[in-house]
N, C-alpha and C positions, 0 to 999 in steps of 0.2 A: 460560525459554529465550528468545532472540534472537538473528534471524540479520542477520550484516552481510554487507554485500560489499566486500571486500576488494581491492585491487591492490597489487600488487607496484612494484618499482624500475623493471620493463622494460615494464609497461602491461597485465600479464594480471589479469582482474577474476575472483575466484571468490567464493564462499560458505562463508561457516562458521558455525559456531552456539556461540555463548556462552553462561554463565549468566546471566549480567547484564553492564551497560557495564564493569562495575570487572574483570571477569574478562577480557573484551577488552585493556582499558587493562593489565592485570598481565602478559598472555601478549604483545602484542605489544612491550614495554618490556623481558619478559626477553627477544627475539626466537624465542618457541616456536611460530611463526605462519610456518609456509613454503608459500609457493606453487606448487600441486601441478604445475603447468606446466616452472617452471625450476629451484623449491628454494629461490627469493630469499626471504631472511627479512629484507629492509626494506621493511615494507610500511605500509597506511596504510587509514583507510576509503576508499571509493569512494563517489563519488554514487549514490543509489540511492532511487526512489519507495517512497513506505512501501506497505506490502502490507496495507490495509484490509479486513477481514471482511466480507463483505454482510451485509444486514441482512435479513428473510425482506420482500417485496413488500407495500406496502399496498394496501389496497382502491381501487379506483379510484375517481374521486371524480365522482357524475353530477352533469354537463353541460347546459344549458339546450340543447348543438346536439344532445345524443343523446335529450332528452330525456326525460332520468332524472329531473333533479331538476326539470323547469318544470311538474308537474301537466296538463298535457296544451296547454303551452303558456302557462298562464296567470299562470307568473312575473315580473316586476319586470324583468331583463332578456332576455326570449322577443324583444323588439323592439329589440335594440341588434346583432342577427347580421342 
């Protein structure tokens, strides 16, 4: 499944969910794509930022300023902060 965003003739942007591009591309070309706003079924995609997954947080990575990683100061760059 994928969702686009959609706009219409007169500028209303909504959402809807496809199987795939080709199922998009087949429904809007029959015009079976109407805009729940006004009904206009010439519509078209809309700009829209992709919606990226998070990914779960990695470890954080010690720091010669907290130091984590300088051994108790006695790292290579302990003297470049």
């Amino acid at each position: 499944m994928i969702i686009y965003s959609v706009q219409c003739s007169h500028g209303h942007v909504f959402d809807e969910w496809f199987s795939n591009s080709a199922d998009y591309d087949a429904k809007a070309a029959a015009g079976e794509i109407a805009c729940p706003e006004c009904g206009d079924r010439q519509v078209g995609k809309a700009i829209m930022a992709p919606r990226v997954a998070k990914a779960a947080a990695a470890a954080p990575v010690p720091s010669c300023q907290t130091g984590g990683g300088c051994q108790g100061g006695a790292c290579a760059f302990a003297n470049d902060f």
